[in-house]
C-alpha positions in Angstrom: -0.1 -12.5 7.5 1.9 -9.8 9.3 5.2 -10.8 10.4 4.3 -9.6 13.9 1.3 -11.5 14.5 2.8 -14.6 13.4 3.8 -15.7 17.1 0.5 -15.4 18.2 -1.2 -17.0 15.0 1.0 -20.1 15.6 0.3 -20.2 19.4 -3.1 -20.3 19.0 -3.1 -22.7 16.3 -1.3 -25.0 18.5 -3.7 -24.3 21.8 -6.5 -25.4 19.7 -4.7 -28.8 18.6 -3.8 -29.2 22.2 -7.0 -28.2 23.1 -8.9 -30.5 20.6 -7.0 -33.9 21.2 -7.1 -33.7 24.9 -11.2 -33.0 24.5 -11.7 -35.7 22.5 -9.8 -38.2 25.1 -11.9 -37.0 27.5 -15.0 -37.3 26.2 -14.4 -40.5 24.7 -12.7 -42.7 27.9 -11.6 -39.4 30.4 -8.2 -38.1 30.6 -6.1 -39.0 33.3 -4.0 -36.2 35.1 -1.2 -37.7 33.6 -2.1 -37.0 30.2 -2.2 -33.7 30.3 1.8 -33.3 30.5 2.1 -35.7 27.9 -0.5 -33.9 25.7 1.6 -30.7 26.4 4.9 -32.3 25.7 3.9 -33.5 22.4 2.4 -30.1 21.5 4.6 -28.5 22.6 8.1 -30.4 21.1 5.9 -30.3 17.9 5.1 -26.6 18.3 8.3 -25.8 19.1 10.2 -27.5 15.8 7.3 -25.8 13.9 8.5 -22.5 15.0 12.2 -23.4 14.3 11.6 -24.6 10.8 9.3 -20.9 10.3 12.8 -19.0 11.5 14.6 -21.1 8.6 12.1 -20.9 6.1 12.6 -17.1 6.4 16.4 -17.3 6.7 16.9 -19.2 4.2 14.3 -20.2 1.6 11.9 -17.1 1.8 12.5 -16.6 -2.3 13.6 -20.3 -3.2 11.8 -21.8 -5.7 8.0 -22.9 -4.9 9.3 -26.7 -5.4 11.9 -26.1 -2.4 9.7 -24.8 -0.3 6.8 -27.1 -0.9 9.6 -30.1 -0.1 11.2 -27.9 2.5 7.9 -28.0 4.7 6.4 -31.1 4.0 10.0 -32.5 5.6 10.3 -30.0 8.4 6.5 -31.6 9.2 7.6 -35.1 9.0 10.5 -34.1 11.6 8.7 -32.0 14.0 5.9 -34.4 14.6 8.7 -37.4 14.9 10.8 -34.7 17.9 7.0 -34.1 19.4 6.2 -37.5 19.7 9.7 -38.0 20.6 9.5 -36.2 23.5 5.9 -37.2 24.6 7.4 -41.2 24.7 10.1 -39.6 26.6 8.1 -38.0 29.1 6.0 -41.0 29.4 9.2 -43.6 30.2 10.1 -41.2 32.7 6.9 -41.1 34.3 7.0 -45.1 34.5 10.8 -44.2 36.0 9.4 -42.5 39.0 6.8 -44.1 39.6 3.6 -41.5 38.4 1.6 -43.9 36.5 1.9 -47.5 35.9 4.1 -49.5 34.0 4.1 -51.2 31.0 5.0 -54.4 31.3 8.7 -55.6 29.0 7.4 -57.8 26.6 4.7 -55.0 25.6 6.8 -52.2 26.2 8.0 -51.4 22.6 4.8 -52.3 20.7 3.4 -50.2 23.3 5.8 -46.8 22.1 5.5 -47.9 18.5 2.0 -47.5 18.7 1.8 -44.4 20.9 4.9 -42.7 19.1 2.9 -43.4 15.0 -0.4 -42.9 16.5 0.7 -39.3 17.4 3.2 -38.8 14.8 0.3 -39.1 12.6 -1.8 -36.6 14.2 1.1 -34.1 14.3 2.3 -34.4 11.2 -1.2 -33.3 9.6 -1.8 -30.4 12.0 2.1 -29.1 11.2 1.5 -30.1 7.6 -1.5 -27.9 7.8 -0.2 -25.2 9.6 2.8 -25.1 7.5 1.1 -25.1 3.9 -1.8 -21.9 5.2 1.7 -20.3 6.3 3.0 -20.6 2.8 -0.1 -19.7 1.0 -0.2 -16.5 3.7 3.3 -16.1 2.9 3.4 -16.0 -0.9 -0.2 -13.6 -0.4 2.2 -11.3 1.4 4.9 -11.5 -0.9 1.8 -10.7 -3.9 0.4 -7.8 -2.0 3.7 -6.3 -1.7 4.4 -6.7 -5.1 1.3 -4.6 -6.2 2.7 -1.8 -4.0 5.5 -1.8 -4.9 4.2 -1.5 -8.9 1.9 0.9 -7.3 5.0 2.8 -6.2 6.7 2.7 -9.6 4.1 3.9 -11.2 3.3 6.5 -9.8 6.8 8.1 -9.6 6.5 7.3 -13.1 3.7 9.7 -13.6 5.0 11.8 -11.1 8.1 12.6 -13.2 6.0 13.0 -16.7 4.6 16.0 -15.3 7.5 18.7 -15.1 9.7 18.2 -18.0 8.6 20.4 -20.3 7.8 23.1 -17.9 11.1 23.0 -16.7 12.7 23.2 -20.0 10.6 26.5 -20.9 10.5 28.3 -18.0 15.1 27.9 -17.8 14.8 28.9 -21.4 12.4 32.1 -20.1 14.6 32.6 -17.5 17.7 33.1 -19.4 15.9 35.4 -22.5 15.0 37.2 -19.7 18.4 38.0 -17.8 20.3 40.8 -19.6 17.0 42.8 -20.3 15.2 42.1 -16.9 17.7 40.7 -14.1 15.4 41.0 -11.3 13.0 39.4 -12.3 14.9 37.0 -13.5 16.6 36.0 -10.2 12.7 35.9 -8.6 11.8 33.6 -11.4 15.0 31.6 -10.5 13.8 31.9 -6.8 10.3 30.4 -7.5 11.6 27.6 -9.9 14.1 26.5 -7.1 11.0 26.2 -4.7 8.7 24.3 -7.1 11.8 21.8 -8.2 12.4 21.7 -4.0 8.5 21.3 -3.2 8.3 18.3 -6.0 11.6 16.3 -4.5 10.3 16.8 -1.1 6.3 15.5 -1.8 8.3 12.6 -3.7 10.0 11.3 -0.8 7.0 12.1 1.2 4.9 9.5 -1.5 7.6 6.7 -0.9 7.8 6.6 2.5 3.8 6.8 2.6 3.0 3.8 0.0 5.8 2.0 2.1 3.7 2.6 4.9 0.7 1.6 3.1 -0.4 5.1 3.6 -2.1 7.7 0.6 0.3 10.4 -0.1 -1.8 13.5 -0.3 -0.8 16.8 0.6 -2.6 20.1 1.9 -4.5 22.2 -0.6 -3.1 25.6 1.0 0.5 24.2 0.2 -0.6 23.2 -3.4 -2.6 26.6 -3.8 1.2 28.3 -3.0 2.7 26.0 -5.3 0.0 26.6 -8.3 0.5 30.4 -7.8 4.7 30.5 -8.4 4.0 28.0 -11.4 1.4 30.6 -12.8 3.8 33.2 -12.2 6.6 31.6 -14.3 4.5 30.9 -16.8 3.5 34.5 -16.9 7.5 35.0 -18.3 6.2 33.3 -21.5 2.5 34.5 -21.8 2.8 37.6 -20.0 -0.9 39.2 -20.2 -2.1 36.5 -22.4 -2.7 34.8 -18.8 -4.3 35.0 -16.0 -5.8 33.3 -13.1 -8.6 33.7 -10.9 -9.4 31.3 -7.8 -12.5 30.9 -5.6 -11.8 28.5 -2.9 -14.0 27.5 0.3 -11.9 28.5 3.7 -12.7 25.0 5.0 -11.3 23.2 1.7 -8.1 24.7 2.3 -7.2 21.9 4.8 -8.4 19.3 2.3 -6.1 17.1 1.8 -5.5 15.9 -2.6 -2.6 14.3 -4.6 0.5 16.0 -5.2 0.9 18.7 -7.7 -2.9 18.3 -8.9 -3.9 21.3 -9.3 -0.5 22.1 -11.6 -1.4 19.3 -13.6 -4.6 20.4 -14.3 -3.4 24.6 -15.0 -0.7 23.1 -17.3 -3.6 21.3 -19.2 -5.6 24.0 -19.2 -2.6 26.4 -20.6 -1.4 23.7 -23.4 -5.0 22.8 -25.1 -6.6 26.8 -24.3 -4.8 29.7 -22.9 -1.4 28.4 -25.5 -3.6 28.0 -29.1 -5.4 31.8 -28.2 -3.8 34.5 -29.7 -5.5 37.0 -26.9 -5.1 34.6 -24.1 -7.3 34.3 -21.3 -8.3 33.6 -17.7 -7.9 30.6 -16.1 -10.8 29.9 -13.0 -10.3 27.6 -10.4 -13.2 26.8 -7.7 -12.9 24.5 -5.2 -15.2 23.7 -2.6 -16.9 21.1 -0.3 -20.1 19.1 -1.0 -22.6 17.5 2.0 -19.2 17.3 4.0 -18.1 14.3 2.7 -16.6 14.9 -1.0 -14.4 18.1 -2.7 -15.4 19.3 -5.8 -12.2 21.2 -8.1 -13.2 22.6 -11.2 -10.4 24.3 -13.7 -12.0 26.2 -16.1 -10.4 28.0 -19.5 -11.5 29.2 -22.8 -10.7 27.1 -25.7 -10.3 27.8 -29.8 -13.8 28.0 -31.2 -12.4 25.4 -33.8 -10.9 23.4 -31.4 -14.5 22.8 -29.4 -15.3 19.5 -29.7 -12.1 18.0 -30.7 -10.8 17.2 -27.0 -13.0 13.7 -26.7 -14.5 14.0 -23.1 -12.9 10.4 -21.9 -9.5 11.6 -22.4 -7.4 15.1 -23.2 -4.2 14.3 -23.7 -1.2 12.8 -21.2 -2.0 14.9 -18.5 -6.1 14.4 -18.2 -5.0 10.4 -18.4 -2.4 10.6 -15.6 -5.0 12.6 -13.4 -6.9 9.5 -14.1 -4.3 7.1 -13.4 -3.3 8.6 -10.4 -6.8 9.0 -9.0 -6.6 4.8 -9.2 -4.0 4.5 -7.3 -4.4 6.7 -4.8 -7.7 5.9 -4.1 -8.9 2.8 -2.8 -12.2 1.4 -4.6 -14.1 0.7 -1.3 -13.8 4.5 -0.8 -16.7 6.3 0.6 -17.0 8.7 -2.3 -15.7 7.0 -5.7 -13.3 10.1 -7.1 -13.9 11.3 -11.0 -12.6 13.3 -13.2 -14.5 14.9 -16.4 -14.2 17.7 -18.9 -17.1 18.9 -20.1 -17.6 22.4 -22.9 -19.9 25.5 -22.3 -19.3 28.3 -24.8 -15.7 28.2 -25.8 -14.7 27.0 -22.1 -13.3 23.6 -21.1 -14.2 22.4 -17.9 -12.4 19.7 -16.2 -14.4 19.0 -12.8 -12.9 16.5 -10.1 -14.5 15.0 -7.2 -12.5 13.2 -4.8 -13.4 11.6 -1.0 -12.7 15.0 1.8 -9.5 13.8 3.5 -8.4 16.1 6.2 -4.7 15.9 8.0 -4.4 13.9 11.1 -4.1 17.9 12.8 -7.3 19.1 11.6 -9.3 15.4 12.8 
């Protein structure tokens, strides 16, 4: 239950109790004009204290113990349908008063507001009663669904931050071998590590502001095809020609939206478990491209030890094929159009890791 439908949800609720104890007077003896401002007098005093005791529920006892606000409600009930039907015996003595319908005579006048004042304390108490415990169980399904984002949330900064570390410790050891003997490149290396570090803050504020908003934090490929080629390019300082990188990417998939720092994820994986245990090195291939319009297919590519074939069990390659995975989860709902997947798959000395995930585009390119 949004908070800003919650007006409208309890004006409705109390139309149709209005609604449904006037019908049933009229159908059973016909309501009398009169009636009808009593009717509304007692819906609406009971209405009314219903609202109230929302306000304070949310004031006050929003994360109070489940006893509290069990005992909380089920007296607020009690009181609101006593002030409705209050104020309906109210209205109805001053109706006498003037003169608008007839009057009771004295020695039945208070059995006459007993009955009238249980007889529809009773019916209000069980419609607030109702309304109050579906608010509650609303309530508490809010209070659950917000709790799995924010887990959601947690996590995946989690995974977001097991991604860089040891990057980033390598390439600022790079960097510094590299000063005295090479200072220009050094200071471009420098350059490209303070856009990467810059890049990653930025997307992570962008992903906490989006799962706050219920949103999917993705980012354009273009931006991450930019990022992927200044992370090749420092790890060039370590591998020098021992790596290289080819790409072969549809025009159209460049506005494709996918998870932060994917593709890097999936190089870094490619360099640690191929490019790394190779004495000559070798090319990293990416490919990306669309399929039927509706999904995009990524495939990394790199050759792997001849001995080492085999050992990488397809379900899982390490921490960084698992967090792919565990990202993928929980940035993808499961009622999604195309389900996305991830597996690695050998061909002659070459690791594959394929990906197929749902084609997002920006709200620009719609």
């Amino acid at each position: 239950m949004q908070s800003r439908y919650v007006h409208y949800y309890q004006f409705f609720a109390w139309l149709s109790v209005f609604s449904l104890i006037t019908g049933s007077i009229h159908f059973s003896r016909g309501l009398a004009d009169q009636e009808i401002y009593f009717a509304i007098s007692l819906i609406f005093g009971t209405g009314l204290y219903s609202y109230l005791s929302r306000y304070g529920f949310k004031r006050f006892l929003n994360t109070a113990n489940i006893f509290y606000q069990v005992l909380y409600f089920i007296t607020q009930s009690a009181l609101g349908a006593s002030f409705g039907a209050s104020l309906m015996v109210l209205s109805i003595l001053l109706f006498i008063s003037f003169g608008l319908v007839t009057p009771i005579p004295d020695d039945m006048l208070w059995f006459a507001i007993k009955t009238m004042f249980w007889g529809n304390w009773n019916n209000m108490f069980g419609a607030s009663l109702f309304w109050s415990v579906l608010y509650l169980l609303l309530t508490k399904v809010r209070q659950l669904y917000a709790m799995k984002e924010a887990l959601a949330s947690s996590q995946l900064e989690v995974l977001s931050q097991q991604l860089n570390p040891h990057f980033l410790f390598n390439t600022l050891n790079n960097i510094r071998a590299s000063i005295l003997e090479e200072p220009e490149k050094a200071r471009d290396s420098l350059a490209q590590l303070s856009d990467m570090l810059r890049y990653s803050l930025e997307q992570h504020s962008l992903e906490q502001h989006s799962l706050e908003q219920h949103q999917s934090p993705k980012v354009l490929l273009e931006k991450e095809l930019e990022i992927l080629e200044e992370y090749i390019a420092l790890c060039k300082i370590q591998y020098e020609d021992r790596l290289s990188f080819e790409s072969d990417i549809n025009s159209k998939a460049k506005r494709a939206l996918i998870p932060k720092l994917l593709l890097q994820l999936c190089v870094e994986n490619a360099i640690k478990h191929g490019i790394g245990n190779l004495v000559d090195g070798g090319t990293i291939f990416l490919k990306v491209n669309i399929e039927q319009d509706k999904s995009l297919h990524i495939h990394v590519s790199n050759p792997i030890p001849r001995a080492n074939e085999g050992s990488l069990p397809k379900s899982s390659s390490g921490i960084g094929i698992k967090n792919i995975r565990r990202r993928l989860a929980l940035l993808y709902p499961k009622n999604s159009a195309v389900s996305p997947s991830l597996s690695l798959s050998y061909e002659n000395d070459v690791a594959i890791v394929t990906i197929i995930l749902p084609l997002e585009k920006s709200e620009d390119d719609k």
